[in-house]
N, C-alpha and C positions, 0 to 999 in steps of 0.2 A: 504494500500500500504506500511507504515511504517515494518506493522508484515513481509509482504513478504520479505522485504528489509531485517529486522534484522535475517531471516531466512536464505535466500540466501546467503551471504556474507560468513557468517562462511563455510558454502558449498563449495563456492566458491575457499577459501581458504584451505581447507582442502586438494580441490581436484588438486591443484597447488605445496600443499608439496611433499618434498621429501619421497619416504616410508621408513619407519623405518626397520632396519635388524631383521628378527626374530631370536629369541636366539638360540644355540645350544641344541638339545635333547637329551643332555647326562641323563638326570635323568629318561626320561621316555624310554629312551632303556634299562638301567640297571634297570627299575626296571619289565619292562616283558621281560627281558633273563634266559636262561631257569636253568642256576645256582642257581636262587631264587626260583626256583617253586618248590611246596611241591604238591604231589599229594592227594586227598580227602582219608579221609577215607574209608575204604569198611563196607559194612555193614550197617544196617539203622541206617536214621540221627535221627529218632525218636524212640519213645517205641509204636507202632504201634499193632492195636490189631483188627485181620479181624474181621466183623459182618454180620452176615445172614441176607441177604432182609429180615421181615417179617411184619405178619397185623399192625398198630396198634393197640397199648393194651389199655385198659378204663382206662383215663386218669386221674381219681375219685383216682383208686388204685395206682397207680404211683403217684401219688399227696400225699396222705395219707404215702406211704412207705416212701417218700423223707421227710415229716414236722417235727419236733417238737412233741414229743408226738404220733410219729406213733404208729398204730394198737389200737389208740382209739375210 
């Protein structure tokens, strides 16, 4: 009964204040007005390089081509 007590109380009181005034939003209007906005780049954002669906290949040889001492 004490917990409930020191739970409630603070509740209680909280819900009896005054509400505080929210601040003005002068900084987040000026910072999405349209005087700041840069529009994106055109063109790709990366170095992008298409590749054809195909089977996999044996993965023995692509193993070997990639290591250390390949085509031994």
């Amino acid at each position: 009964m004490k917990t409930l007590f020191a739970a409630a109380v603070p509740l209680l009181l909280a819900g009896c204040a005054e509400p505080v005034a929210l601040p003005v939003a002068g900084p987040l209007t000026r910072a999405a007005s349209s005087d700041t906005f840069t529009p994106a780049p055109s063109g790709p954002a990366m170095n992008y390089t298409a590749h054809s669906i195909a089977e996999p290949a044996d993965w023995r040889q692509l193993n070997d081509a990639q290591a250390p001492g390949a085509g031994s």
